[in-house]
MMTF fields as JSON, N, C-alpha, C and O atoms, coordinates in Angstrom:
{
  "mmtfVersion": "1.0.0",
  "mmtfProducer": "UNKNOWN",
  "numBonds": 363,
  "numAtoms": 364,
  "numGroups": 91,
  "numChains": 1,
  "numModels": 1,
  "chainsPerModel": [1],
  "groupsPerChain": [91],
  "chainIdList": ["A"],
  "bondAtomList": [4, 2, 8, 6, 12, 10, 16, 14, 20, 18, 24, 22, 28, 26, 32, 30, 36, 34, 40, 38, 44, 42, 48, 46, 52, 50, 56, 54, 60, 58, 64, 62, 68, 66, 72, 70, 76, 74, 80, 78, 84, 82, 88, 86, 92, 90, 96, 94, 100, 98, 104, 102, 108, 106, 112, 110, 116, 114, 120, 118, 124, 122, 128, 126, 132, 130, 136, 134, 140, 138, 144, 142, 148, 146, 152, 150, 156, 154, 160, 158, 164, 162, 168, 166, 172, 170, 176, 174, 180, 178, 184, 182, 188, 186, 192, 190, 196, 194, 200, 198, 204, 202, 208, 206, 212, 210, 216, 214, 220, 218, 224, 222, 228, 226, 232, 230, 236, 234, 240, 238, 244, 242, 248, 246, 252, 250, 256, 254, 260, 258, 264, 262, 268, 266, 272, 270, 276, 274, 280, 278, 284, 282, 288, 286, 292, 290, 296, 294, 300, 298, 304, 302, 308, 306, 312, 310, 316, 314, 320, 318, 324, 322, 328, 326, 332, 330, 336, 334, 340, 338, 344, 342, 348, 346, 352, 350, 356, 354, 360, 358],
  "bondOrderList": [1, 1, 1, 1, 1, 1, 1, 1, 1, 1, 1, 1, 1, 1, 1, 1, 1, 1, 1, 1, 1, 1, 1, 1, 1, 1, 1, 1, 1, 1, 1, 1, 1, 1, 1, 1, 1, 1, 1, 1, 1, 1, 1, 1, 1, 1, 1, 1, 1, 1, 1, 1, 1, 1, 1, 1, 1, 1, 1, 1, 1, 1, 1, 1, 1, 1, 1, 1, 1, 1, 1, 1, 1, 1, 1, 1, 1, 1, 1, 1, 1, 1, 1, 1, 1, 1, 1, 1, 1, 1],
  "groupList": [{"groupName": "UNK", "atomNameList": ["N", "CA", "C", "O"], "elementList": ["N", "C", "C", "O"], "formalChargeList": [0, 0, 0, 0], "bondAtomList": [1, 0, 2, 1, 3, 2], "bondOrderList": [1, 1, 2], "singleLetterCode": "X", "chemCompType": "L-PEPTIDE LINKING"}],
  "groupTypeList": [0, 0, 0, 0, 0, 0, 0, 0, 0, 0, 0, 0, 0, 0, 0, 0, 0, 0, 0, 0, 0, 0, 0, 0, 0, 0, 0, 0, 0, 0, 0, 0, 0, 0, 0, 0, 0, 0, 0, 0, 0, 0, 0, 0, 0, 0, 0, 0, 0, 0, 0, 0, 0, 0, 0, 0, 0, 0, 0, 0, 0, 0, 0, 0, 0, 0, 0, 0, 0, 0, 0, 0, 0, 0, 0, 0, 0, 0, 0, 0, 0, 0, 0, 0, 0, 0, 0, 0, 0, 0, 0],
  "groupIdList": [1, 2, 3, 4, 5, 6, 7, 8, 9, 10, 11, 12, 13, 14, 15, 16, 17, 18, 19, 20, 21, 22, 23, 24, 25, 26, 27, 28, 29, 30, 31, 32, 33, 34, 35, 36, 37, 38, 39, 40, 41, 42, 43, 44, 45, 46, 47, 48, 49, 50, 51, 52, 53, 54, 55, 56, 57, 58, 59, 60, 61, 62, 63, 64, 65, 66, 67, 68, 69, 70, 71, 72, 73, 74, 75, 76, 77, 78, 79, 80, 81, 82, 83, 84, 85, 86, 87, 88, 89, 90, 91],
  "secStructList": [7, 7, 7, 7, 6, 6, 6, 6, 6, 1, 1, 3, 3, 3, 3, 3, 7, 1, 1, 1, 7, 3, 3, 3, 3, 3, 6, 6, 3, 3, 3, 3, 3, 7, 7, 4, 4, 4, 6, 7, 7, 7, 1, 6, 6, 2, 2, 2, 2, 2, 2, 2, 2, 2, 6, 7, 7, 3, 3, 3, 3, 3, 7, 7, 7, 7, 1, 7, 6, 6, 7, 7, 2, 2, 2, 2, 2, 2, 2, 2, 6, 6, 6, 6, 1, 7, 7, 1, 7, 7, 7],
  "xCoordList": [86.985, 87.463, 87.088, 87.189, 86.678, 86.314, 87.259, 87.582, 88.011, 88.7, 88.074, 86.958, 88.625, 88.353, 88.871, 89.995, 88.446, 89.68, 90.879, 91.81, 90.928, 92.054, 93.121, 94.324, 92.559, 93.546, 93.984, 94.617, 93.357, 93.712, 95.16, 95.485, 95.66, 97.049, 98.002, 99.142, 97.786, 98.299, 99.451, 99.14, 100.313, 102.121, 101.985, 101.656, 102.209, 102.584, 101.774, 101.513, 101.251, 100.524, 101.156, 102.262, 100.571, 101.238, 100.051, 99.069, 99.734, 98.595, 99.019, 100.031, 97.877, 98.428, 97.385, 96.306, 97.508, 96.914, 96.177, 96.408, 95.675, 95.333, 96.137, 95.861, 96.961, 98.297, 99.596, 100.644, 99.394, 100.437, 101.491, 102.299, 101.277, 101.778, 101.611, 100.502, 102.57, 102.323, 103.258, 104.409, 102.767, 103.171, 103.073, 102.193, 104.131, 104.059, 104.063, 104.733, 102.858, 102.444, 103.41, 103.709, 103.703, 103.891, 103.069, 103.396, 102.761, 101.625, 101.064, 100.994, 100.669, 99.727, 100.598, 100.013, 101.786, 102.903, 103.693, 104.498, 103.375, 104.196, 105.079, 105.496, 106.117, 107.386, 107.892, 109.092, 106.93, 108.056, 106.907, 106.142, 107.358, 106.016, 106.878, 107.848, 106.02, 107.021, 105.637, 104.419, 106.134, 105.914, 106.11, 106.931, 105.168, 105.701, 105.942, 106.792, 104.92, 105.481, 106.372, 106.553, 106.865, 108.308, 109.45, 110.562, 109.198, 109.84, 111.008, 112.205, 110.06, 110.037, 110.439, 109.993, 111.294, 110.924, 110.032, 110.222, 109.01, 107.971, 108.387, 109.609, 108.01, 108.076, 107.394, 107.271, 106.753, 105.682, 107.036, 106.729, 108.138, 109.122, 109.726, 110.169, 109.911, 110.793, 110.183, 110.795, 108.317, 106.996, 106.976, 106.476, 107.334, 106.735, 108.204, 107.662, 109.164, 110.541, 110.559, 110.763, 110.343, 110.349, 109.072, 109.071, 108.315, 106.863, 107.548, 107.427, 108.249, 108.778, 109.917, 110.029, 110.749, 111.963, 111.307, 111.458, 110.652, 109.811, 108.791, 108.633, 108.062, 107.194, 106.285, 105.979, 105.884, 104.532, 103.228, 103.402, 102.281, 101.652, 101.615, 101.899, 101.045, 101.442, 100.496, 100.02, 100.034, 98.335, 98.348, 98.821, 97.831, 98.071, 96.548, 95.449, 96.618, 95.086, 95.408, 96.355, 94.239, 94.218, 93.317, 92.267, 93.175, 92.174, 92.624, 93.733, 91.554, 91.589, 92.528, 93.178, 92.569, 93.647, 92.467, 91.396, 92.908, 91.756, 91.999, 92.885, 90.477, 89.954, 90.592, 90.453, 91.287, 91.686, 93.062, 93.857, 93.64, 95.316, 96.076, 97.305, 95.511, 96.372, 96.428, 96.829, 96.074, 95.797, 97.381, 98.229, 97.568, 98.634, 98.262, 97.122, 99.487, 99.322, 98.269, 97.352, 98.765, 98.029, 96.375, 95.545, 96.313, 94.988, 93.98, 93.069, 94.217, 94.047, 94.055, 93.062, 95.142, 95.386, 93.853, 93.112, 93.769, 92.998, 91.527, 90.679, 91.282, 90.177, 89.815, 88.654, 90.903, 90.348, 90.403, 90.246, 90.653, 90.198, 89.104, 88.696, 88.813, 87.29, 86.204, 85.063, 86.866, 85.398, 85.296, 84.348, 86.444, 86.444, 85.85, 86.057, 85.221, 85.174, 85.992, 85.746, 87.366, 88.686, 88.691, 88.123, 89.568, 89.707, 90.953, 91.093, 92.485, 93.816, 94.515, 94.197, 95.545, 96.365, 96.246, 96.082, 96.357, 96.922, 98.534, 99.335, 98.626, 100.349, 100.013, 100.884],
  "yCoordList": [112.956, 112.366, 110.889, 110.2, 110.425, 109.147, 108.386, 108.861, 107.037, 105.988, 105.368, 104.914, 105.219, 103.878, 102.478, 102.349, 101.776, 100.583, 100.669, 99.879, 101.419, 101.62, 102.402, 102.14, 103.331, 103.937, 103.98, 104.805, 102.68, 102.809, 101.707, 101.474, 101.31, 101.337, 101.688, 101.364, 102.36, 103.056, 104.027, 104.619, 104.316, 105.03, 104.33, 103.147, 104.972, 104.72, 105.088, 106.25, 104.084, 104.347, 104.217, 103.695, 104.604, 104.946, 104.264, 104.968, 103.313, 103.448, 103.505, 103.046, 104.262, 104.743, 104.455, 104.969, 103.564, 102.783, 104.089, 105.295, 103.715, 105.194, 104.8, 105.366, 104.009, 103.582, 103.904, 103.773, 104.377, 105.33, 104.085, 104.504, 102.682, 101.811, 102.295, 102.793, 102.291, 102.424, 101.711, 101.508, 101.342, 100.124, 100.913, 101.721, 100.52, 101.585, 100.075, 99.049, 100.523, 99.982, 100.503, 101.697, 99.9, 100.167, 99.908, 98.977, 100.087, 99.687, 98.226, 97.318, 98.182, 97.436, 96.324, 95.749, 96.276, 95.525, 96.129, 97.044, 95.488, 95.432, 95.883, 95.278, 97.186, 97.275, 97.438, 97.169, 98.157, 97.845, 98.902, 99.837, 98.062, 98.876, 98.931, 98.258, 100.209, 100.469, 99.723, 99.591, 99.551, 99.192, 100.059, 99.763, 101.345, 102.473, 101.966, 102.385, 101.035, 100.898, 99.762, 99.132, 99.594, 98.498, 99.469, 99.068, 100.566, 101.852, 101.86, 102.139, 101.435, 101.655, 102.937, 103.543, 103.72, 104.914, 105.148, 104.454, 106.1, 106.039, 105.848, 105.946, 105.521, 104.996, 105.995, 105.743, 107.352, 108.461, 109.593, 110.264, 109.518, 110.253, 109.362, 109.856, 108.197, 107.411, 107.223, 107.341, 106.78, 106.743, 107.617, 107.27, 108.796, 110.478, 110.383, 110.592, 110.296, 110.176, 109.416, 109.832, 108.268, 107.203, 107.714, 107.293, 108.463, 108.826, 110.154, 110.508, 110.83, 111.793, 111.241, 111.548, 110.496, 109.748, 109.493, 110.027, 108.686, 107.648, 108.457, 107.895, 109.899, 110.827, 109.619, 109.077, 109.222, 108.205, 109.361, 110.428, 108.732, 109.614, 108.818, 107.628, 110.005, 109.115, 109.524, 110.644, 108.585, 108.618, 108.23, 107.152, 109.116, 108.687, 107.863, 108.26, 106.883, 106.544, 106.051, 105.289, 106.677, 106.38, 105.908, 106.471, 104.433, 103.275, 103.067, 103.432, 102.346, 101.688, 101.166, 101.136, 100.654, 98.97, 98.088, 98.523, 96.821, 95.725, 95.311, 95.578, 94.284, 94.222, 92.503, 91.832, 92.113, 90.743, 90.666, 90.764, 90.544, 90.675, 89.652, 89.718, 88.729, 88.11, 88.983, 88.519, 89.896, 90.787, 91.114, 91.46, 90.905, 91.443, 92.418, 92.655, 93.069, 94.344, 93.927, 94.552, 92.576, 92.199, 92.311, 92.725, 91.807, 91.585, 92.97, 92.89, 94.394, 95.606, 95.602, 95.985, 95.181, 96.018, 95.151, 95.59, 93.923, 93.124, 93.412, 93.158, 93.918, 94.257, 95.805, 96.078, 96.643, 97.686, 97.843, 98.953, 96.687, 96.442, 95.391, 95.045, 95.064, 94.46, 95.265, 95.173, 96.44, 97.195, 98.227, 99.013, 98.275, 99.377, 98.353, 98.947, 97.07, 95.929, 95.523, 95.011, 96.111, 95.025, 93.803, 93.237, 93.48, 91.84, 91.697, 90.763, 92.722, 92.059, 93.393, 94.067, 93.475, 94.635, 94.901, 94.075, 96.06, 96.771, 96.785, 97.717, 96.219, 95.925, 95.806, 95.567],
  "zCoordList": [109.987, 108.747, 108.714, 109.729, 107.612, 107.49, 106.869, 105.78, 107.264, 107.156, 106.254, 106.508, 105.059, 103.917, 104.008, 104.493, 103.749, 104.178, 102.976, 103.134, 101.978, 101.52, 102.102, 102.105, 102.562, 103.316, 104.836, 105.494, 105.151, 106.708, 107.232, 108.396, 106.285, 106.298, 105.592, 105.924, 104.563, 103.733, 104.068, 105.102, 103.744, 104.29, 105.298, 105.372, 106.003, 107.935, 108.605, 108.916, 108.924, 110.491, 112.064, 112.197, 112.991, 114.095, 114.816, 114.582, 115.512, 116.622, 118.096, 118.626, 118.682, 120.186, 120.87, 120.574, 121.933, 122.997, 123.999, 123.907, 124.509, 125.805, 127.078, 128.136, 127.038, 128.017, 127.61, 128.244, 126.381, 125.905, 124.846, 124.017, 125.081, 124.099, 122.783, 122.585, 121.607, 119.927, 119.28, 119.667, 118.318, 117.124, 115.721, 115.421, 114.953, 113.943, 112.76, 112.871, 111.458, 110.599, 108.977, 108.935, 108.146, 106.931, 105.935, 105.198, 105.863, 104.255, 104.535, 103.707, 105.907, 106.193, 107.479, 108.397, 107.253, 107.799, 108.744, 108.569, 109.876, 111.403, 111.1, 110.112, 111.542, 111.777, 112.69, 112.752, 114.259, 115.799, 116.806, 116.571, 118.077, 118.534, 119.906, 120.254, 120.709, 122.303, 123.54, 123.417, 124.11, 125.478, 126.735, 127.602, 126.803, 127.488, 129.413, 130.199, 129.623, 131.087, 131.278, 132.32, 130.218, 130.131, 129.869, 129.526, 130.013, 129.726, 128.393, 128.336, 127.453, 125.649, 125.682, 126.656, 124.783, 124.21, 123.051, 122.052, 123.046, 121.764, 120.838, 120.95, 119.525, 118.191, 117.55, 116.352, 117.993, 117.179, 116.139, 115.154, 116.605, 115.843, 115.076, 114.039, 115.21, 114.28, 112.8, 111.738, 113.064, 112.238, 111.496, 110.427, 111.528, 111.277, 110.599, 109.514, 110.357, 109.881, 108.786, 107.646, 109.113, 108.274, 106.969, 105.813, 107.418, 106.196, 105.651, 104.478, 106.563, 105.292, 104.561, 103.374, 105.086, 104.288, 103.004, 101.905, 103.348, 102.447, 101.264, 100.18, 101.549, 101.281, 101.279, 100.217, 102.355, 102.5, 103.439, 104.028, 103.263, 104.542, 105.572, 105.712, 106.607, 108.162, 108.665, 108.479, 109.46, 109.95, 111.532, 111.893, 112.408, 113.329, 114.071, 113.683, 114.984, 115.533, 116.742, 116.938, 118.032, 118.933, 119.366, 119.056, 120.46, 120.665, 122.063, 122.453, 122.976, 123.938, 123.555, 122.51, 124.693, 125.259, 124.546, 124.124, 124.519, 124.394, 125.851, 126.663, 125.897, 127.096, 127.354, 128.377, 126.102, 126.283, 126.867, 125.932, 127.925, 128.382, 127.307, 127.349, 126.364, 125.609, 124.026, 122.959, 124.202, 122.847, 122.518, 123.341, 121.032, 120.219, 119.31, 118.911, 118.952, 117.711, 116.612, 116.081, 116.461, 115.046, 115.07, 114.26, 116.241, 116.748, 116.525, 115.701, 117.397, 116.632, 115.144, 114.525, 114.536, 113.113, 112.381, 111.501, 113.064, 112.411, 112.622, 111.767, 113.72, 114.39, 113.452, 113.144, 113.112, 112.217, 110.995, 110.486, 110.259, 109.136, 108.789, 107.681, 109.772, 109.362, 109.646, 109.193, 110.806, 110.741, 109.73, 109.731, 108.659, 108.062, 106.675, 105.617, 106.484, 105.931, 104.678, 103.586, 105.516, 104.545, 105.053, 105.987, 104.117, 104.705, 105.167, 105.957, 104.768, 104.99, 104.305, 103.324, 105.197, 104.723, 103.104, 102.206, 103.046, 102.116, 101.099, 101.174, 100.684, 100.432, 99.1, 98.263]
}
């Protein structure tokens, strides 16, 4: 399936690290993310809840880690909307 940059924050997104970390997106906007070896409980049921509450869709995406140890959520969200060549959330 191919990602538009309209729709790649669109309802709820979920992204999932391959370390098992996820941060859950709203319509383009941060809402809370786990820290699994800080022993977080996942955020993939709360996401998936919140999009049927809401009847939003819910999109899930899974990515490396970044290779930078000072890397934040934003940093991702930002990193996949320029390659999808948005410029800035969706809202």
């Amino acid at each position: 399936m191919q990602i538009i940059p309209a729709d790649i924050f669109s309802g709820v997104t979920l992204i999932r690290l391959e370390n098992g970390d996820e941060a859950v997106y709203i319509h383009g906007l941060f809402l809370e993310s786990a820290d699994i070896a800080n022993g977080d409980k996942p955020v993939t049921d709360i996401a998936a809840r919140i999009a049927g509450l809401l009847k939003m869709p819910f999109r899930q995406l899974t990515l490396p880690v970044p290779d930078d140890e000072e890397w934040c959520w934003n940093d991702i969200a930002d990193a996949l909307l320029k390659s999808t060549g948005s410029g800035g959330p969706v809202v």
